[in-house]
NUSE-680607 format. One record per residue: residue number from 0; residue in one letter; x, y, z of N, C-alpha, C in turn; chain. Coordinates in steps of 0.001 Angstrom, whole numbers, plus 524288, in hexadecimal, padded with zeros to 5 digits. Atoms other than C-alpha are relative to their C-alpha. Example, Ala and Ser with C-alpha at 12.3 -4.5 7.8 and 13.67 -1.06 7.14 Angstrom:
2
+-----+----+-------+-------+-------+-------+-------+-------+-------+-------+-------+----+
:   i : aa :  n.c1 :  n.c2 :  n.c3 : ca.c1 : ca.c2 : ca.c3 :  c.c1 :  c.c2 :  c.c3 : ch :
+-----+----+-------+-------+-------+-------+-------+-------+-------+-------+-------+----+
:   0 :  A : 8037A : 7FB5A : 80000 : 8300C : 7EE6C : 81E78 : 80384 : 804B0 : 80000 :  A :
:   1 :  S : 7FCCC : 7FB5A : 7FFC4 : 83566 : 7FBDC : 81BE4 : 7FCFE : 80442 : 802DA :  A :
+-----+----+-------+-------+-------+-------+-------+-------+-------+-------+-------+----+
REM end
This chain:
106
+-----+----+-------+-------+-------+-------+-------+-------+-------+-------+-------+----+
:   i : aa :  n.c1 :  n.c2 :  n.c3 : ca.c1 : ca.c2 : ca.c3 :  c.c1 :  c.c2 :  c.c3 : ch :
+-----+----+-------+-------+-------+-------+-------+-------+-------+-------+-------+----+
:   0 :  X : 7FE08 : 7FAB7 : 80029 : D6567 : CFE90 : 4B93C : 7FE88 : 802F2 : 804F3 :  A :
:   1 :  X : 8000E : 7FCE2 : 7FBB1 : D5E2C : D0459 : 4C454 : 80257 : 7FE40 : 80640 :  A :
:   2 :  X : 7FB83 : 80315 : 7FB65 : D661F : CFB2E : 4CEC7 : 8048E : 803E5 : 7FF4D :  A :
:   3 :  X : 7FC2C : 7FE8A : 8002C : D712D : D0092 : 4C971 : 7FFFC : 8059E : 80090 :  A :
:   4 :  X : 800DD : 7F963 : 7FF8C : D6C57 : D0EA9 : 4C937 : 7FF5A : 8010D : 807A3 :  A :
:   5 :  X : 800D3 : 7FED9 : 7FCF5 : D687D : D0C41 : 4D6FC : 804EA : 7FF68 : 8030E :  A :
:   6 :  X : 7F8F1 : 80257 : 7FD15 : D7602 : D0625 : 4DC31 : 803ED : 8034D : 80046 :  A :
:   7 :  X : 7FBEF : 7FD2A : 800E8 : D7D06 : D1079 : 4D79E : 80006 : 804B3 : 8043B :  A :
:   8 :  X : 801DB : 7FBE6 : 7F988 : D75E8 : D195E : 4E421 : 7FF5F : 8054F : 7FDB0 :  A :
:   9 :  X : 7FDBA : 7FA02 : 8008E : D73C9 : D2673 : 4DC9C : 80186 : 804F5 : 802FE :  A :
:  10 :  X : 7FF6B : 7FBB1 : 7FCD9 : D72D8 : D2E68 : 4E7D5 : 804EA : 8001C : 80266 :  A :
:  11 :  X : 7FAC7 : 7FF8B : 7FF49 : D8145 : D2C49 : 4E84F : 80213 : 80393 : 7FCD1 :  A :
:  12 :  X : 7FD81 : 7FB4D : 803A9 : D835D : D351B : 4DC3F : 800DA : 8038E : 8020F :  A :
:  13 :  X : 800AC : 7FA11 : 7FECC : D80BE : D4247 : 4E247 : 80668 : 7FD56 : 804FD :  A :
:  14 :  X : 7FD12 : 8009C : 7FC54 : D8AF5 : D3D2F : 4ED37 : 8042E : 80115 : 7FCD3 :  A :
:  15 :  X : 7FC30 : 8001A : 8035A : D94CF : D3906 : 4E36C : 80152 : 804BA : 7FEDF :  A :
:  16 :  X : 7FF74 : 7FC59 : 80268 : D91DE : D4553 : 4DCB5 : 804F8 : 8047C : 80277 :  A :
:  17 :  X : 7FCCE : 7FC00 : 7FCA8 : D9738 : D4E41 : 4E729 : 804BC : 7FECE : 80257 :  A :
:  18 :  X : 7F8FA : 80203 : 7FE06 : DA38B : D45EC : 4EBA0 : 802E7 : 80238 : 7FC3C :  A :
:  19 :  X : 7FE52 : 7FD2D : 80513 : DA6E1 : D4874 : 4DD19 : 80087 : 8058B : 80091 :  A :
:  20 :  X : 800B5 : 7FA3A : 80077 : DA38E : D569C : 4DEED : 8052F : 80034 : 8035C :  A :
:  21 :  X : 7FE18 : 7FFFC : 7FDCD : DAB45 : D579D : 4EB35 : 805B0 : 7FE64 : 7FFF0 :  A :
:  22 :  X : 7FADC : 80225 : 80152 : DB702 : D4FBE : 4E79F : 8022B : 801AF : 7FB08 :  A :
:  23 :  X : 7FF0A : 7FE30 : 8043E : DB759 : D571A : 4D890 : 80247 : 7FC62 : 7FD25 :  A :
:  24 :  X : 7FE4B : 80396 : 804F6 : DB764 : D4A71 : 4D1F6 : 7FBB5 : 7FEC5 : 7FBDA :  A :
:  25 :  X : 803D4 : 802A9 : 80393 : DAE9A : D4457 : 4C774 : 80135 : 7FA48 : 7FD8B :  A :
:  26 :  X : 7FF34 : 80448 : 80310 : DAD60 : D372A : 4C3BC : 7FC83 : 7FD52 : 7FC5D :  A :
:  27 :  X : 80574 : 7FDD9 : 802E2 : DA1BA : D38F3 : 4BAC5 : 80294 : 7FFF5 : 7F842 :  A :
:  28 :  X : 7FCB7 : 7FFC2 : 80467 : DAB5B : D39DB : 4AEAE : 801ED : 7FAC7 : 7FF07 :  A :
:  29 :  X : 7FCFA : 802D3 : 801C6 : DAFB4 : D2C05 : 4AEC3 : 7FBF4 : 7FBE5 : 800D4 :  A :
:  30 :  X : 802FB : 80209 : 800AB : DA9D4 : D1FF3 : 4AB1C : 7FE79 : 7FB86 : 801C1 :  A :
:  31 :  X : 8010A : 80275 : 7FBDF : DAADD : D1804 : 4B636 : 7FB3E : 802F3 : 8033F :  A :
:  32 :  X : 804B8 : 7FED5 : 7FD95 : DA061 : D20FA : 4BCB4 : 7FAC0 : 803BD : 7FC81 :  A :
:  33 :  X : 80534 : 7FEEC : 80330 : D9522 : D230E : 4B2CE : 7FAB4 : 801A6 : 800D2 :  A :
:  34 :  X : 80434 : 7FF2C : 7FE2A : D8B35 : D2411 : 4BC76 : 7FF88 : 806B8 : 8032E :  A :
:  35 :  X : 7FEDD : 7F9A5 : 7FCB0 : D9073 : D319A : 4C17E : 7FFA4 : 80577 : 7FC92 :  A :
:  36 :  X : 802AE : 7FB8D : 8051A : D8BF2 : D3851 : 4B44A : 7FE3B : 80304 : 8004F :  A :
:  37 :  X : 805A7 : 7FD8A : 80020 : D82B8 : D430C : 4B403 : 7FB66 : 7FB9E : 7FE95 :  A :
:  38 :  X : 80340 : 80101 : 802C3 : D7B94 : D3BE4 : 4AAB5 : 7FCDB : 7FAC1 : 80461 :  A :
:  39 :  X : 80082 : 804BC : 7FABE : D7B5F : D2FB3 : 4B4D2 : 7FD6C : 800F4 : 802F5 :  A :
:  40 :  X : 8011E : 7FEB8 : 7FB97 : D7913 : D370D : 4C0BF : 7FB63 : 8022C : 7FF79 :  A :
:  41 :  X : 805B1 : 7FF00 : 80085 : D6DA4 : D3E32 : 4BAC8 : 7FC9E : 7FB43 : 7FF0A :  A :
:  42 :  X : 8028A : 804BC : 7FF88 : D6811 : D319D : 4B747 : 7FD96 : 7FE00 : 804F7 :  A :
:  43 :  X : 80110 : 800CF : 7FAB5 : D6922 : D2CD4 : 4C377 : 7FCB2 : 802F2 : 80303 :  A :
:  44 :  X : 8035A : 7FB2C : 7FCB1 : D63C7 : D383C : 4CAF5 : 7F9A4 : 8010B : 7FD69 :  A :
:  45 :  X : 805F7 : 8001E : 8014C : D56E4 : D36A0 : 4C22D : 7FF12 : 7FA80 : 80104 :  A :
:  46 :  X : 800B8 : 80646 : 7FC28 : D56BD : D272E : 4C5D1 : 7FCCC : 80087 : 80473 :  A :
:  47 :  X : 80036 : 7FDFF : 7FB64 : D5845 : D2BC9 : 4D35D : 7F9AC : 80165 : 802CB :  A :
:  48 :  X : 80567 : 7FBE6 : 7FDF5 : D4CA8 : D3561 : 4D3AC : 7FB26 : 7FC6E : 7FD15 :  A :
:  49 :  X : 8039A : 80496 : 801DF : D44D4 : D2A9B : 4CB2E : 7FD8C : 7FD1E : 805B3 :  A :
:  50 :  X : 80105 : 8036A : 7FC54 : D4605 : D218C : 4D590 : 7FE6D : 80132 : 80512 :  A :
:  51 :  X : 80303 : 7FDA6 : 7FB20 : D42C3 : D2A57 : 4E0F6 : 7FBE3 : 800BC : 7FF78 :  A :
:  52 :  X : 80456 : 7FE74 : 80539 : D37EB : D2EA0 : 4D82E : 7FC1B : 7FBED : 80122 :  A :
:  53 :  X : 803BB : 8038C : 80025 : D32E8 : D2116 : 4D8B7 : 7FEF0 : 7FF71 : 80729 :  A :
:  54 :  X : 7FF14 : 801DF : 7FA9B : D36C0 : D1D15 : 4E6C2 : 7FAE6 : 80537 : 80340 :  A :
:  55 :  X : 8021F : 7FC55 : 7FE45 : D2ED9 : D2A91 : 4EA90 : 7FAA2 : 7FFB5 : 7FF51 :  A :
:  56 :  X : 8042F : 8011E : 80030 : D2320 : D251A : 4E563 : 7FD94 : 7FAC6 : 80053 :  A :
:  57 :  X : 800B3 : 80767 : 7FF47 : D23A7 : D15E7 : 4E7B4 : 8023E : 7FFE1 : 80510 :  A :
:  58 :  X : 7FD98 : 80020 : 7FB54 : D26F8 : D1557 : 4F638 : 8010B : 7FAD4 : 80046 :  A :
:  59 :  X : 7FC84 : 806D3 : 800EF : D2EBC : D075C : 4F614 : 7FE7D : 7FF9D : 804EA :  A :
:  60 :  X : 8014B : 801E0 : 7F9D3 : D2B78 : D0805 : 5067B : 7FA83 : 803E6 : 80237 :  A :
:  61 :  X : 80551 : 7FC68 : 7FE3C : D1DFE : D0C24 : 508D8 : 7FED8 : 7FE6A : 80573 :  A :
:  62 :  X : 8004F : 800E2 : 7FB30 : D1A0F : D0CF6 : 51751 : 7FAEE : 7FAA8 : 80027 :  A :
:  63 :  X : 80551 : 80346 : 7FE31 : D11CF : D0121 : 51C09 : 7FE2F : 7FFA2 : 802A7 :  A :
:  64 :  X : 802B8 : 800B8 : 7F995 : D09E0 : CFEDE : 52814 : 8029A : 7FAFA : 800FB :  A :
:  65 :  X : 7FB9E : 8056A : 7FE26 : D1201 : CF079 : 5280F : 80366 : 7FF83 : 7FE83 :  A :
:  66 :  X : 7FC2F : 80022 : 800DD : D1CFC : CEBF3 : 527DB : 7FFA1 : 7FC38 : 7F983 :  A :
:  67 :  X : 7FF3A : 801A1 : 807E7 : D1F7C : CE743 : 5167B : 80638 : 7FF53 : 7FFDF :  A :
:  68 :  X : 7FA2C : 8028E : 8040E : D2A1A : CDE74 : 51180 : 7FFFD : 80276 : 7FB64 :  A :
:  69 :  X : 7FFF5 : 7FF9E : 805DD : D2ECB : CE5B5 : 50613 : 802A3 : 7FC95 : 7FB1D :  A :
:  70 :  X : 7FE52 : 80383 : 80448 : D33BA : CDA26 : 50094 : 7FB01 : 7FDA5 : 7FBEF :  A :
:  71 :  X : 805BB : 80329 : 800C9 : D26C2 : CD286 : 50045 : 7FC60 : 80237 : 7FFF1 :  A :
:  72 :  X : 804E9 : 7FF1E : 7FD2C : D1CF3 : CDB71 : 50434 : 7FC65 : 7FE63 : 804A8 :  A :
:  73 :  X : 802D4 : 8029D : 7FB64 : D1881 : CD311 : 50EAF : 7FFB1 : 80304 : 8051C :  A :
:  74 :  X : 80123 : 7FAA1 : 7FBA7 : D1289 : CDC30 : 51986 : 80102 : 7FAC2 : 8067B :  A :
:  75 :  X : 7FF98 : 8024E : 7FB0B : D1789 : CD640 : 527BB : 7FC57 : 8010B : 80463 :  A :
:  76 :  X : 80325 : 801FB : 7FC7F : D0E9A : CD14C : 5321F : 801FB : 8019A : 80513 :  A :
:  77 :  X : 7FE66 : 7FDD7 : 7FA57 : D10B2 : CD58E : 5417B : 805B1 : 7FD06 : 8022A :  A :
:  78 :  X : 7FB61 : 80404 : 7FDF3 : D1A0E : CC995 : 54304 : 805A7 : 8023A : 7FE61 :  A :
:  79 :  X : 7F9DA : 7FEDD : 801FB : D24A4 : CCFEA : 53A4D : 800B2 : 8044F : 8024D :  A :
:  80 :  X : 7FBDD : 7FC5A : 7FB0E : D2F8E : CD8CE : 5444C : 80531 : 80071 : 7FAE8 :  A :
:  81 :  X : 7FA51 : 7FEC1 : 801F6 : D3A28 : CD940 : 53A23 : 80173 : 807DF : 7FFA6 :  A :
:  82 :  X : 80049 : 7F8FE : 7FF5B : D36DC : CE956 : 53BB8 : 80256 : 800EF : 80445 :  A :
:  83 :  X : 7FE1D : 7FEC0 : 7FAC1 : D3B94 : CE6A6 : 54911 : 804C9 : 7FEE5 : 800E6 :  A :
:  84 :  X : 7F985 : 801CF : 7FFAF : D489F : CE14E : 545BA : 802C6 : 80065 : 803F7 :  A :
:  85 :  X : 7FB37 : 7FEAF : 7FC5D : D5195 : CE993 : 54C05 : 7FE9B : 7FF5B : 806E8 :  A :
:  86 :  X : 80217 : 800AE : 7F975 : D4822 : CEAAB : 55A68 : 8018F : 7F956 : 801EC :  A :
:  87 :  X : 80022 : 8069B : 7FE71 : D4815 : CDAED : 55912 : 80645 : 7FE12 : 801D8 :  A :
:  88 :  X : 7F9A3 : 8031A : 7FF37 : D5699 : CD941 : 55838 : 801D5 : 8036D : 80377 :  A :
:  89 :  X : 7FE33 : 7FD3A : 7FB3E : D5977 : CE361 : 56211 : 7FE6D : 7FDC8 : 80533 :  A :
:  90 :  X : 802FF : 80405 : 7FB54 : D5054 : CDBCE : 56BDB : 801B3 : 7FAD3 : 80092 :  A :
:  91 :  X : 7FD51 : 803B3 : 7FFDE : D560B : CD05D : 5679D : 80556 : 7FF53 : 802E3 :  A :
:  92 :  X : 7FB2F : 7FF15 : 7FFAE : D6343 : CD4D1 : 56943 : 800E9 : 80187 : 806AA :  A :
:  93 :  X : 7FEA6 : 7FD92 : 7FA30 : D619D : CDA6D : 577A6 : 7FF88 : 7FB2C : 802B4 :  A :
:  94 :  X : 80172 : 804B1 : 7FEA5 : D5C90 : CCAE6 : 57A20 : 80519 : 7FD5E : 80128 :  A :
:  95 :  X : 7FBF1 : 8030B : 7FDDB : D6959 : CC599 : 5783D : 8055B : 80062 : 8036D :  A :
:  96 :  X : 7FB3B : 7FC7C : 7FAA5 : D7176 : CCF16 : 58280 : 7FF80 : 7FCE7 : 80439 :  A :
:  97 :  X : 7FEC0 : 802A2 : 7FA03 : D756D : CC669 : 58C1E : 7FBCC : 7FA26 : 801E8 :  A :
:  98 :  X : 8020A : 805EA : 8015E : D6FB2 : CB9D3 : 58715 : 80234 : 7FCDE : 7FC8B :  A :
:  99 :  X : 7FDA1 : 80546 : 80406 : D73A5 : CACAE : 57ECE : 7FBF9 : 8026D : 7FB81 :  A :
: 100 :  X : 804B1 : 800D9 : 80540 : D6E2C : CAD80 : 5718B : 7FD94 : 7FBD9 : 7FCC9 :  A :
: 101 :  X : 803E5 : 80386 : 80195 : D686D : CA19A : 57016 : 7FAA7 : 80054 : 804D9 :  A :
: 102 :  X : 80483 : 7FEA2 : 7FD2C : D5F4F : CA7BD : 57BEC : 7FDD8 : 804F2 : 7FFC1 :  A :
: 103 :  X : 80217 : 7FC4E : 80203 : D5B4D : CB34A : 57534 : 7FB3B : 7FE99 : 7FDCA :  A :
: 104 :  X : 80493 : 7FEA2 : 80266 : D4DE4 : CB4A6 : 5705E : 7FC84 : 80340 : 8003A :  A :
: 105 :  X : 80164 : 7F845 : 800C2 : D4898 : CC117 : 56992 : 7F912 : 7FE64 : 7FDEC :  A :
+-----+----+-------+-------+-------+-------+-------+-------+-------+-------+-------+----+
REM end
């Protein structure tokens, strides 16, 4: 249920809301869109503030002094550059201007 609560993007309602406003339609009356209820949308909008609620007190990305896989936890050692990505492949990339690329090396 909460996949599906999340998929649905609420902070699209209030958008929706006002096209509706703006265009003087409603499609809130029919039962192809169920989720455009009051009863729905208030729901939602306490979800919403739930989940900020939590997120506001569980920081999912806390600052570290190293670099942390948040897959694994595994804290990286001096050797790992994948932070440097983009510098690496830009340096790389200026290597093979006006060279073969089997005589490139970055």
């Amino acid at each position: 249920m909460m996949t599906k609560w999340i998929l649905t993007m609420p902070f699209l309602v209030e958008v929706s809301q006002k096209i509706e406003e703006f265009c003087n339609l409603s499609f809130a009356s029919t039962k192809q869109h169920v989720d455009a209820r009051n009863f729905r949308i208030s729901r939602d909008e306490i979800g919403f503030q739930t989940l900020v609620d939590w997120f506001s007190s569980h920081d999912p990305f806390p600052k570290y002094e190293h670099l942390l896989s948040i897959a694994s936890g595994i804290v990286a050692d001096e050797i790992i550059n994948c932070h440097n990505a983009y510098e690496i492949g830009v340096y790389c990339s200026s290597k093979t201007v006006g060279n073969n690329f089997d005589d490139v090396i970055c």
